[in-house]
N, C-alpha and C positions, 0 to 999 in steps of 0.2 A: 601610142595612145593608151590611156590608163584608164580602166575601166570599173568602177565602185562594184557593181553587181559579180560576187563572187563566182558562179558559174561563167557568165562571159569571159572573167576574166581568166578563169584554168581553163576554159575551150581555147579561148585568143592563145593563150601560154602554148597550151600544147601544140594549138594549129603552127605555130610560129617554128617549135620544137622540133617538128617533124617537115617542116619548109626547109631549118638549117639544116637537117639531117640528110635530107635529099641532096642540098646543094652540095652537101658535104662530098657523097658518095659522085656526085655527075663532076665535079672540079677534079676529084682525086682521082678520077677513070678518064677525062677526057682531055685534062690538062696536064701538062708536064709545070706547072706551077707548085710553087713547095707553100709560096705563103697567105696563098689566099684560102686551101685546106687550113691552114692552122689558126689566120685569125676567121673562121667561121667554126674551129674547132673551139674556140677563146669564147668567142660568141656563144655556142651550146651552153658551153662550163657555165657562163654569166645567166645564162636563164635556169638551166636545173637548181644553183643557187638560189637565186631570185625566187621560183616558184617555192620552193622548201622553203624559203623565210618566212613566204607570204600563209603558205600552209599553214605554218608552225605558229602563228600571229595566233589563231584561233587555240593552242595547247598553252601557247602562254597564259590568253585570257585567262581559259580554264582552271591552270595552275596557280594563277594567284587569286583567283576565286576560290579555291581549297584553301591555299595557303590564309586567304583571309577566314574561313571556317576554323582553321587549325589554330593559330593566334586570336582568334575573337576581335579581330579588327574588321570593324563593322559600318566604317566611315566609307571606304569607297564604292564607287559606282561603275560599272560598266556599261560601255556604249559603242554598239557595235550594230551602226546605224547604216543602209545604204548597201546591203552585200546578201542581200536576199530574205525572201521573208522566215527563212528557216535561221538565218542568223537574228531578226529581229526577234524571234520567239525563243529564241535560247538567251540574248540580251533581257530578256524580258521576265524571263527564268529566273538568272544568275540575279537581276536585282529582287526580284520575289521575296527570293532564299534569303538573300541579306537583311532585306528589311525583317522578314519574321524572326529570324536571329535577333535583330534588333531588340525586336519587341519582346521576346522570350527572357533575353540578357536583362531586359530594365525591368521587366516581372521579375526575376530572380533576382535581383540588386534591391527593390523595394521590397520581396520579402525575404532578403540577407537583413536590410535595416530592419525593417520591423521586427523579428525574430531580435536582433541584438539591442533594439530599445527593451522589449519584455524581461530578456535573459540579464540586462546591466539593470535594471531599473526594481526587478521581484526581490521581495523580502528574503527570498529565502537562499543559501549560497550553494553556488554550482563550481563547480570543480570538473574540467573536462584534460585526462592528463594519459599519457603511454604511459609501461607497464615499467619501465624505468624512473617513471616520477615523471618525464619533460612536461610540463605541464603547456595545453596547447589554449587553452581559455579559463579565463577567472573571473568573477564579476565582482561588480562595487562589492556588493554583500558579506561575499566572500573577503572581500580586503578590511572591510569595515571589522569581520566578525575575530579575523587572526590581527589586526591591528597591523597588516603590511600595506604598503605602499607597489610594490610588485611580487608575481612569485612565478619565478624561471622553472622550480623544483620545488614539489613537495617535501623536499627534504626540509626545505626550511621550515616546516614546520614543526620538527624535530624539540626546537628550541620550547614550545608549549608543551608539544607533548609526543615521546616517542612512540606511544601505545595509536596515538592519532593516525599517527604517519604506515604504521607497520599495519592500521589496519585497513588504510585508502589505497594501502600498497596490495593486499591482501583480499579487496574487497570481490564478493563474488557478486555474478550476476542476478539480480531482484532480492539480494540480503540487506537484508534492515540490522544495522549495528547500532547499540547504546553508548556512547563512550563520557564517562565523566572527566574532565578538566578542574583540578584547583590551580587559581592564581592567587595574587598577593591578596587582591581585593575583590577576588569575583571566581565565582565556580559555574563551568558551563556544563549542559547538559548537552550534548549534542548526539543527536538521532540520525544516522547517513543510510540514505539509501544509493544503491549501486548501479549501475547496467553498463553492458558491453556496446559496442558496433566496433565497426573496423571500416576505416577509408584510406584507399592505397595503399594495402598492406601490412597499414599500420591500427596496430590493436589499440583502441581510447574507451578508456572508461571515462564514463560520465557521473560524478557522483552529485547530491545534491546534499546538503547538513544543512540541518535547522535548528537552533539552541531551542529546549522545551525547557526551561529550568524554571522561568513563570508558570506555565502549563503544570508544571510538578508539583508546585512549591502553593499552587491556588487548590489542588485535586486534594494534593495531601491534605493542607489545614482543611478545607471540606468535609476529608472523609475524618479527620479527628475530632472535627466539631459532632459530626453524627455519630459516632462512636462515646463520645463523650457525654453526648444529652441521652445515650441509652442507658449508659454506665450508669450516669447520674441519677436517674429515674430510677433503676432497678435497686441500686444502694440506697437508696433516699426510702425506698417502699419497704426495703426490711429497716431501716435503721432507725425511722419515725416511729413504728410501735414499740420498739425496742427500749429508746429513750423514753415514750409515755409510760410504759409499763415499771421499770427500773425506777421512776421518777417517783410514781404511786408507791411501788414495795419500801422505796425509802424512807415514804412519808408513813407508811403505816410502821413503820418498824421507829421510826424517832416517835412518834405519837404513843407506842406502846410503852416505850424506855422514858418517856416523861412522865405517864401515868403508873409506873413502877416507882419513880423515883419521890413520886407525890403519896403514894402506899405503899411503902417495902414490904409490909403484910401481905399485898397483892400476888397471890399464885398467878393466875391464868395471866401471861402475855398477848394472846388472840382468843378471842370467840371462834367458835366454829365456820362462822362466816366470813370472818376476817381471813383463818386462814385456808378455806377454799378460795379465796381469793385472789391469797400469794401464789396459791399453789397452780393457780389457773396462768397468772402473771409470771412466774417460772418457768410455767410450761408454754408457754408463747415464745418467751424470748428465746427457751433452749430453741423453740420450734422455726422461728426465723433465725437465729444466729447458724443452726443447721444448713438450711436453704442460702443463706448469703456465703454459705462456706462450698456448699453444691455448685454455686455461681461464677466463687470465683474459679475455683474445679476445672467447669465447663469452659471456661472462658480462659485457662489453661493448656487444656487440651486443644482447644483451637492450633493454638502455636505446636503442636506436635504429630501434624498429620506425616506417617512416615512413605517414605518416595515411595513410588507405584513401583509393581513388580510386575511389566511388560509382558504380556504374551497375545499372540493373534488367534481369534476365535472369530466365529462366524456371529455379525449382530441378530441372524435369526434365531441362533442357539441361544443368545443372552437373555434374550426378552420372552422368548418360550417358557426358559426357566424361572423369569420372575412372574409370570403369568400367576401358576396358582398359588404366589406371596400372596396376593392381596385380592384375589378372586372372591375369596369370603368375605370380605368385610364389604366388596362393592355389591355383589348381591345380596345383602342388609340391607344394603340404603336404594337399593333398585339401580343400580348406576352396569350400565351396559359397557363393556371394556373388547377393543379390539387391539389386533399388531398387526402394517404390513411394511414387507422389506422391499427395495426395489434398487438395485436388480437382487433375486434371490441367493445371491450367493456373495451377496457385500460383507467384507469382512474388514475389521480394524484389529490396531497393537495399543490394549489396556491390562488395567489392574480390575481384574474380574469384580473383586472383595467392594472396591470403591465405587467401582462407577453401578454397580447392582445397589451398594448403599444412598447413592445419589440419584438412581431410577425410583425406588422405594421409596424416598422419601417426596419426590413430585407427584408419582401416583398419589400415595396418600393424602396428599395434600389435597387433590383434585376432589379425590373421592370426598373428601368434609367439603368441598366447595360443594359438592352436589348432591349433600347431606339433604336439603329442604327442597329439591327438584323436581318434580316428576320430570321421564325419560331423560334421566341425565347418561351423559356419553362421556367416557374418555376413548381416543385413538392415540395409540402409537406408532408415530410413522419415522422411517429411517429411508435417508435417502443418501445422493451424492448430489452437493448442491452446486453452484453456478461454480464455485472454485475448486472441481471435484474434492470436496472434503467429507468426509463420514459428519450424517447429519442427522438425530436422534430426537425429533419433537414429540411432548406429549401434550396435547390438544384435548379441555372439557370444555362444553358448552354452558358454565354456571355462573355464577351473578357477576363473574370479574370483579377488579381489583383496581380500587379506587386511583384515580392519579397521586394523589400526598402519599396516600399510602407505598404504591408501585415504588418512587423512588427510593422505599427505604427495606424495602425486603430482605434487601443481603445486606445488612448490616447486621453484623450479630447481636443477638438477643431482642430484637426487634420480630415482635409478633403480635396479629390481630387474635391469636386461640388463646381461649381462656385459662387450656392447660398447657399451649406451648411453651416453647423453651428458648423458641426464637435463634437457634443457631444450623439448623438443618439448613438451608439455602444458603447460610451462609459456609459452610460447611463445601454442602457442593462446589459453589464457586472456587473454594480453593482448591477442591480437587481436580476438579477441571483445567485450573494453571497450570495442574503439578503434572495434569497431562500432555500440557501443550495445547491446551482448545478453551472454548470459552462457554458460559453459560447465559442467556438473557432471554427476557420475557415480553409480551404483548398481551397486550389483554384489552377489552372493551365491554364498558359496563353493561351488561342484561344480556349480552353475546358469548363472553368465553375469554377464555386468560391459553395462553402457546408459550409454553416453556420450551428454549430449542437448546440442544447441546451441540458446539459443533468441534469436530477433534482435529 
């Protein structure tokens, strides 16, 4: 008799087991019979087998319920109905398990798709390759921007350019590289940014390149147009009195040689009025032809700020010492001037000479913005900002700094002061390049204007 309920059926097994065993021992002791000991010896062998298969039924399941874990084959089902309710709840288990694999595998295959619609689909080109070149994903973009149809190996892109190639091969993690491309009919600008991970042992950078050459090429003419309507205005303002006055000394000087020419008798060439006149007209043009020669000067010296001479000092100590620069001129005008550092012992690597010529020159500036104030304030504060970088604001509370205006402040020779000279901010901003940090400002009208340095 065969018995579904697995407990009965290892009691029956064993009861049976030890039935034959007995018979075994009472034939072999009381009979001189040779073969009826051996086929109930036969018999035993057939159930100890029997029972061990039927055991082992239950490691089978097991086993290819792993083995289905271990391949991700997620189609079968187990039914191990009829053998106890401990096997129903284990049955019941092993399909659980399956199904939530199931479920897990189609979440991650939906967002395997989605991820590789974004990444084949985004403007911008992604390169994911070992440190040998193999290259392990490329998108459209990427195909579109080197003009291939596949790429097994970065190498191939040697043929464009081997400066490209040596520097995706070379590329570190979170470095921003600039790399310029000429072709026959097109020059790329391309901008690569970097990063590492590693899966399975294997090291993959992931790079992404964007051509800015639009981006360059619209900034540039921008910034020469503004440069250009400064230029234009500054030479236009000396060279306009310049020609009226020449134009006048011309005419007084033919008008004198005509009326010579009509009295050769005639001594005097100018009356006295006549020639304070010239003389005033002389002395203008030398006096603007002077100033347009200061201008272009200035505007020479721009291009010659020499590289910074590095050294690390404490920002406490910098700003202590420009303190009493300009301490007198803010108590003239009643303008209350603070410094704090935080943490007190923040220190950066600058060119002392510059970057004090570029603190002096925002003070000051502050300090005229809160020329007609009462309780005007400047603070100096220095911190380490969200990207731990040395961070150097100087903060007044004066009439701010109109929006037309704002945009055009670093542009040299651009100034709203009646005596400026219009190159001091812009001045900074290049020293600040030449630091490696940048300069920019905020401001709100009848609130206050925040110049922040950050290095």
């Amino acid at each position: 008799m065969i018995y579904k309920n697995f407990r009965i059926n290892i009691i029956f097994r064993i009861a049976l087991m030890i039935v034959s065993i007995a018979a075994l021992f009472y034939t072999a002791s009381q009979f001189n019979i040779i073969i009826t000991p051996i086929l109930i010896s036969i018999f035993i062998v057939i159930q100890i087998v029997s029972m061990i298969n039927y055991v082992d039924k239950t490691n089978r399941d097991l086993a290819n319920f792993l083995e289905s874990i271990r391949f991700s084959e997620f189609t079968r089902t187990f039914h191990i109905e009829g053998m106890g309710q401990s096997f129903n709840e284990l049955s019941k288990a092993f399909n659980d398990v399956i199904q939530e694999f199931k479920k897990v595998r189609s979440e991650k295959e939906e967002h395997f798709q989605y991820l590789q619609s974004i990444v084949q689909n985004i403007d911008v080109s992604i390169i994911a390759y070992q440190k040998d070149g193999t290259v392990e994903m490329v998108n459209k973009a990427a195909k579109k921007l080197f003009q291939v149809n596949s790429m097994k190996n970065i190498n191939v892109l040697s043929k464009k350019s081997s400066e490209l190639v040596s520097s995706l091969i070379n590329l570190k993690p979170g470095e921003n590289t600039l790399i310029k491309i000429q072709e026959k009919d097109d020059i790329l600008q391309l901008v690569i940014y970097g990063t590492e991970f590693k899966i399975n042992d294997r090291i993959i950078i992931l790079s992404t390149i964007k051509n800015i050459q639009n981006e360059l090429e619209e900034q540039e003419t921008e910034a020469w147009q503004k440069l250009i309507s400064v230029l234009t205005h500054e030479i236009m303002n000396s060279i306009t009195p310049i020609t009226s006055l020449s134009s006048t000394v011309e005419g007084m000087i033919r008008t004198a040689k005509t009326e010579k020419q009509e009295d050769p008798e005639r001594i005097e060439i100018f009356d006295d009025e006549t020639t304070d006149e010239v003389h005033m007209a002389l002395k203008t043009i030398h006096k603007r032809s002077s100033g347009l020669l200061d201008f272009v000067n200035t505007y020479r010296n721009l291009t010659r700020i020499p590289k910074p001479d590095f050294k690390i000092m404490p920002v406490r100590e910098l700003l202590e010492d420009l303190l009493p620069l300009f301490e007198e001129e803010a108590k003239t005008y009643g303008v209350k001037t603070s410094i704090s550092v935080s943490p007190d012992d923040l220190n950066f690597s600058i060119d002392t000479n510059q970057i004090e010529q570029v603190l002096i020159n925002l003070v000051k500036n502050a300090v005229h913005a809160l020329a007609d104030k009462d309780n005007g304030q400047i603070e100096i504060n220095s911190f380490l900002n969200q990207r731990g970088r040395v961070t150097i604001q100087v903060i007044d509370n004066g009439r701010g700094i109109l929006p037309d205006v704002l945009d055009k402040i670093f542009i040299p020779f651009f100034t709203t002061k009646k005596q400026g000279s219009g190159v001091g901010l812009s001045l900074s901003r290049q020293i600040m390049r030449l630091h490696g940090g940048s300069i920019n400002v905020h401001s709100v009208i009848d609130e206050g204007t925040t110049f922040t340095l950050t290095f």
